[in-house]
C-alpha positions in Angstrom: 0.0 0.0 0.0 2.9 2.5 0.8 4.7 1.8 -2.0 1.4 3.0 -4.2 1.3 5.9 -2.2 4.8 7.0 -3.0 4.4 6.1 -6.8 1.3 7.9 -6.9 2.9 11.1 -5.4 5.9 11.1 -7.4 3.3 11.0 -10.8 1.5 14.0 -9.1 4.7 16.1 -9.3 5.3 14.5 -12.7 2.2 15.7 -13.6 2.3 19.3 -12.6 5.9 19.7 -13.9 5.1 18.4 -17.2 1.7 21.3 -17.2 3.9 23.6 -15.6 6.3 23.4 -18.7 4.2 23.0 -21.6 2.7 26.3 -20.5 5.4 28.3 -19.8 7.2 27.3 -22.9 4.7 28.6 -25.4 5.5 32.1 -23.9 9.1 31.9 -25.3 10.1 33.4 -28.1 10.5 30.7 -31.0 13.9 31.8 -31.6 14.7 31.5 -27.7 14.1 27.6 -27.6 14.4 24.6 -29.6 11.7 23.1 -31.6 9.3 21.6 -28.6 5.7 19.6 -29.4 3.2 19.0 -27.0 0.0 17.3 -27.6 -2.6 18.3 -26.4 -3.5 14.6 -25.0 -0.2 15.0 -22.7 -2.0 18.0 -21.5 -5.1 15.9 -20.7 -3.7 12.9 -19.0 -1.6 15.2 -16.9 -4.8 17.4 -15.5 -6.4 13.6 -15.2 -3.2 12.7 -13.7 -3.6 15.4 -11.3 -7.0 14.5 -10.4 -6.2 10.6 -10.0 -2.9 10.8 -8.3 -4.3 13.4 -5.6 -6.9 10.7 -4.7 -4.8 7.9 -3.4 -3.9 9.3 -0.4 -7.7 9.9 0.4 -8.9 6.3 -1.1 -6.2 4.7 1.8 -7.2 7.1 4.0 -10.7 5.5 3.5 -9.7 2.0 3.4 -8.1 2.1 6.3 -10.8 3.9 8.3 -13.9 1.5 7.2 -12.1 -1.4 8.4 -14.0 -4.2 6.8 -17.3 -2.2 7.4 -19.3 -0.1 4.5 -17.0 2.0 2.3 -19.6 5.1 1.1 -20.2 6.4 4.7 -16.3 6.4 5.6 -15.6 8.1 2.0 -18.4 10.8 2.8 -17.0 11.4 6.1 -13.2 11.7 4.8 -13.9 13.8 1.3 -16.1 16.4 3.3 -14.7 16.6 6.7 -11.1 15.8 6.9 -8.6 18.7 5.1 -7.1 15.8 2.9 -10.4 14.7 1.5 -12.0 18.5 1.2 -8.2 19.9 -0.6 -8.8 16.5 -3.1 -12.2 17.5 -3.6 -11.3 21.2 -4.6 -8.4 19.9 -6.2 -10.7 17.3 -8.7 -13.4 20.3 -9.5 -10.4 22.7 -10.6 -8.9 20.1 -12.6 -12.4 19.4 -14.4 -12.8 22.9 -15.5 -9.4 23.0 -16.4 -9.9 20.1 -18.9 -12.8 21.3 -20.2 -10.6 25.1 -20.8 -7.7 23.3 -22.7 -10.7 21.7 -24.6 -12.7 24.8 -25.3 -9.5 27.5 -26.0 -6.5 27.4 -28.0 -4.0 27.4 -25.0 -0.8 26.6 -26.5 -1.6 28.7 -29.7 -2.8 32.2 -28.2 -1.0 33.6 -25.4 -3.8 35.1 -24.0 -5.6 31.1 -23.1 -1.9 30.1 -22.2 -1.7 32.2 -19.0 -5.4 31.0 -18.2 -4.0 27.8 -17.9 -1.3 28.9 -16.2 -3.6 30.0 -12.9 -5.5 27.2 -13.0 -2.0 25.0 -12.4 -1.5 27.6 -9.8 -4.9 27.3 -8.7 -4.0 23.5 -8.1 -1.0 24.2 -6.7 -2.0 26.0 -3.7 -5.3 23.4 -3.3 -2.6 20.3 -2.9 -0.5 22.8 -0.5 -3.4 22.8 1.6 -3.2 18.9 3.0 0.8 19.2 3.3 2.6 18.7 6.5 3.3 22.3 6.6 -0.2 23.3 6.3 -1.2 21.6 9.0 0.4 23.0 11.7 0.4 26.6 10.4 -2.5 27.0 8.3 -1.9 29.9 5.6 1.7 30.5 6.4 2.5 26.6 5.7 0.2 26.7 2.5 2.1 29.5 1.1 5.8 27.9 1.9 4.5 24.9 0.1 3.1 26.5 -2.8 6.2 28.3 -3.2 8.5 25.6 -3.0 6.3 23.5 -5.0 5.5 26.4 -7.7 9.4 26.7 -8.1 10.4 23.5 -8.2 7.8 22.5 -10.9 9.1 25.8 -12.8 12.6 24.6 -12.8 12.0 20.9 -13.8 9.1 21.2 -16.1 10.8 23.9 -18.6 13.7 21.0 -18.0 11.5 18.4 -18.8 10.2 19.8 -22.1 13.2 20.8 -23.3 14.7 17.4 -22.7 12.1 14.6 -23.8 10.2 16.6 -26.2 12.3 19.3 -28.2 12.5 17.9 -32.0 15.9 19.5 -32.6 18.6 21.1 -30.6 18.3 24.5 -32.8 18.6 28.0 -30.3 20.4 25.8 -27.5 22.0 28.5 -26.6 19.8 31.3 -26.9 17.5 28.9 -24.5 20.1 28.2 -22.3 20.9 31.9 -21.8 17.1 32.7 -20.0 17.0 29.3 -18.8 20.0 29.1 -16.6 19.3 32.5 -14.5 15.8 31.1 -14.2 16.7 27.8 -12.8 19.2 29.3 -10.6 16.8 31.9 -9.2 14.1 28.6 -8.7 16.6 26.8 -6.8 16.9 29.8 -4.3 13.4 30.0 -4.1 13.3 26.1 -3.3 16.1 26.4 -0.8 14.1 29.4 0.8 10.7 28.3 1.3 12.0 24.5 1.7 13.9 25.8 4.7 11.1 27.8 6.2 8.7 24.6 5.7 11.7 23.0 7.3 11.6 25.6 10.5 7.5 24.8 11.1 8.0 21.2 10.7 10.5 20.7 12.6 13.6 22.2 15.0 16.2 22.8 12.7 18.7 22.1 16.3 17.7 19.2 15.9 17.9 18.0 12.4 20.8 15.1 12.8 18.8 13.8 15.9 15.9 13.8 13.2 18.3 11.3 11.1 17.1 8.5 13.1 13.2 8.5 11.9 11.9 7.7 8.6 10.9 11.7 8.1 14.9 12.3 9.1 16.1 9.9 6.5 14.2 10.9 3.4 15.3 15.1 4.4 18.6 13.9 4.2 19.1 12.1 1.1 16.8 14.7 -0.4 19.3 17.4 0.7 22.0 15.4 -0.9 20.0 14.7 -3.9 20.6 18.3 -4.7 24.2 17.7 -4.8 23.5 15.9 -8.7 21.3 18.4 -9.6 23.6 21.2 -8.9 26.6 19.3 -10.8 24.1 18.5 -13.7 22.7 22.2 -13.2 26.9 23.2 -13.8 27.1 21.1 -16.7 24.1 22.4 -18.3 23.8 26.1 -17.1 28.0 27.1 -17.6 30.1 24.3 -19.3 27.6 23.3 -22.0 26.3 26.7 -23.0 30.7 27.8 -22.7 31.0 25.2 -25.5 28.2 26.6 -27.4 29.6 30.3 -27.0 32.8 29.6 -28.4 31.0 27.3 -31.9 32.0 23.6 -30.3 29.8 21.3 -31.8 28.1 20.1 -28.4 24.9 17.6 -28.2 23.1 19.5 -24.4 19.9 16.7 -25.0 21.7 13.9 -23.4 22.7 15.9 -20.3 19.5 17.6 -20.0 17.6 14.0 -19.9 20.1 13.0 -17.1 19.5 15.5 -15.0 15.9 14.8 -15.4 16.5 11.6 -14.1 18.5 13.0 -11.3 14.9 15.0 -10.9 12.9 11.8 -10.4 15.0 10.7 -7.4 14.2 14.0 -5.6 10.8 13.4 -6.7 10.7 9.9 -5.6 12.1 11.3 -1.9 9.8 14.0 -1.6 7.0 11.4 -2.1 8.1 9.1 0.8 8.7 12.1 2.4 5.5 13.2 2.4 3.9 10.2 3.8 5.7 10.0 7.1 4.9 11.0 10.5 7.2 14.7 10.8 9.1 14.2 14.2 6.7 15.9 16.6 4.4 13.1 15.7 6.8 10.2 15.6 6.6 7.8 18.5 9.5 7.5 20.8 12.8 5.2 19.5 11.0 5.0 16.6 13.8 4.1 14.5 14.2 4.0 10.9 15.4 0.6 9.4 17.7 2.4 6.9 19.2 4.1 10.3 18.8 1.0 11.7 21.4 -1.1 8.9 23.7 2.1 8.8 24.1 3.1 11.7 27.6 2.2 13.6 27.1 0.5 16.1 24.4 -0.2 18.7 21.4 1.8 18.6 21.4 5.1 20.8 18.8 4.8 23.7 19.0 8.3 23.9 18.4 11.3 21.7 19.4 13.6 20.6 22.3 12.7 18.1 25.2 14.7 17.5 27.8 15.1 14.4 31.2 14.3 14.9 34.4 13.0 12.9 35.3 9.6 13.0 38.1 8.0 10.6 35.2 6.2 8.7 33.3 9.4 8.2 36.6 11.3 6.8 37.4 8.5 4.4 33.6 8.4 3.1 34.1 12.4 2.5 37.3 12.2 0.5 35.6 9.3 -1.7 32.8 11.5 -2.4 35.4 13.6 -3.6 36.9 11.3 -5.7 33.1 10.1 -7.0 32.7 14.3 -7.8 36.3 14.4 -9.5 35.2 11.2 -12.0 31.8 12.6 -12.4 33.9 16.1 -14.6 36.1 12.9 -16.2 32.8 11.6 -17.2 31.8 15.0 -18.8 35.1 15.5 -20.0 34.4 11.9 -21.9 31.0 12.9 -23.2 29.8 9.9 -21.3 26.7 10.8 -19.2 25.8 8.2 -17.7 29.0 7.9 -16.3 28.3 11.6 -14.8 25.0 10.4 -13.4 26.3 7.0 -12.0 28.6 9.5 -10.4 27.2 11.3 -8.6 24.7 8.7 -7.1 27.8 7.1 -5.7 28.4 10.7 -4.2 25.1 11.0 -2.4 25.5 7.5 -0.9 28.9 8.0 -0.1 28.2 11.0 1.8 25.0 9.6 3.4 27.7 7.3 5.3 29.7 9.8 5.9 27.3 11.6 8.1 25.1 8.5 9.7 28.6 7.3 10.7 29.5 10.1 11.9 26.8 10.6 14.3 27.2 10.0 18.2 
């Protein structure tokens, strides 16, 4: 069951990045992007998507709730009294009306329709924001952090996405990359921001190694060092790439871009089983994670909290990841992405060791 819950969120940011990008790309300047098609029955499955993807949560919710006993009064109660059943609700009327705009208007012909779709993905954006973690502990101020961070990550990786898996040439690469790469640096700040004030209401940020022990703890950390890849892929693709295109090297960017999409896809994948765990003011005492539990040196603290400190296991872990981040450039140097991307996955796990076995 969890593991359908975690697929289905990780689609649901599919889903809005791939809108969020179809939309936003039609407001570019032809001659500021490659060739890019979009259908408009991508467009359809991903509002469906939306609307389908939101629901799991709510159909577990459900399941879980009834117990063996009669389904329709447990839904009814759920969908119109709990905040994760009203937000789906909202969230499944917008997305109807939205399907039945892209059906009645020309959005990714005229401009003017385009933006129109672009508030209703806002529209959704904030109504998903409204059942987060965030949300429910500080109402409006949580909803906005989360539609922030959500709005700018789906920015960033949808413009990526469509650039990536659905341009038809590589012609303008580096007229794109010149609007792109400011963009997606000024979406990762505003990701890094907001994810840190959600961060602050979820959480005591004095106690975020502590935090390494539960489930919640885990999946922050590896997402935190999932950004390690996308900043080297960002580096690649932002300075050295669109270098090569400056001075007339013949350079191929698609390859690199659909990496780093992949890279994408584990964050998403994190932030999903994120999502689903009990934040640590919730978390039952000793609760321990079982990926802290294998990793962890030693015998399991009785106590919290945790502490960081330097052990000759940790320092060797951190000079490999440096040695991982050194081959990763070799990689690009080789035109050999997948070399890159296999990489810097050994970078993230090598430092994840280096700071569970460094804890004390």
């Amino acid at each position: 069951m969890m593991t359908v819950l975690y697929a289905s969120e990780t689609l649901l940011y599919s889903c809005f990045s791939l809108l969020m990008g179809a939309f936003l790309i039609q407001l570019v300047p032809a001659h500021k992007k490659p060739s890019i098609l979009v259908r408009e029955r991508w467009l359809y499955a991903a509002v469906g998507g939306i609307a389908l993807f939101a629901f799991v949560p709510v159909a577990v919710l459900i399941v879980e709730l009834a117990s063996g006993s009669s389904l329709m009064p447990v839904a009814q109660t759920v969908i119109l009294g709990f905040t994760i059943g009203k937000s789906w609700a909202f969230t499944c009327t917008v997305a109807l009306f939205f399907a039945l705009y892209v059906f009645t208007f020309p959005v990714l012909t005229d401009k003017r329709f385009t933006v129109g779709g672009l508030v209703f993905i806002l529209i959704l954006i904030v109504s998903i924001s409204w059942s987060s973690h965030a949300a429910s502990l500080t109402e409006w101020t949580g909803i906005l952090s989360h539609a922030l961070h959500f709005t700018a990550v789906s920015v960033w990786i949808g413009i990526l996405l469509l650039a990536g898996w659905f341009s038809r040439n590589e012609a303008n690469w580096l007229a794109f990359l010149r609007w792109f790469s400011p963009l997606a640096a000024a979406c990762f700040v505003l990701t890094a921001v907001s994810g840190f004030w959600m961060m602050t209401m979820i959480l005591d940020v004095r106690d975020y190694a502590s935090d390494w022990s539960l489930n919640y703890g885990q999946a922050l950390l590896i997402k935190h060092l999932l950004l390690l890849p996308v900043l080297l892929f960002a580096f690649i693709n932002g300075f050295l790439l669109k270098q090569k295109l400056q001075n007339g090297q013949m350079v191929h960017p698609k390859p690199w871009v659909r990496t780093e999409s992949f890279v994408l896809l584990f964050v998403f994948t994190t932030t999903a089983f994120l999502g689903q765990q009990e934040p640590p003011h919730a978390a039952s005492e000793n609760s321990y994670s079982p990926l802290f539990a294998f990793f962890y040196n030693g015998a399991l603290p009785p106590d919290l909290p945790l502490s960081l400190g330097w052990s000759s296991m940790s320092i060797l872990l951190t000079f490999l990841s440096f040695l991982f981040l050194v081959i990763g450039f070799w990689g690009y140097r080789k035109k050999e992405a997948g070399i890159t991307f296999l990489m810097s996955m050994l970078l993230v796990f090598s430092l994840y060791l280096a700071f569970i076995t460094s804890l004390s």
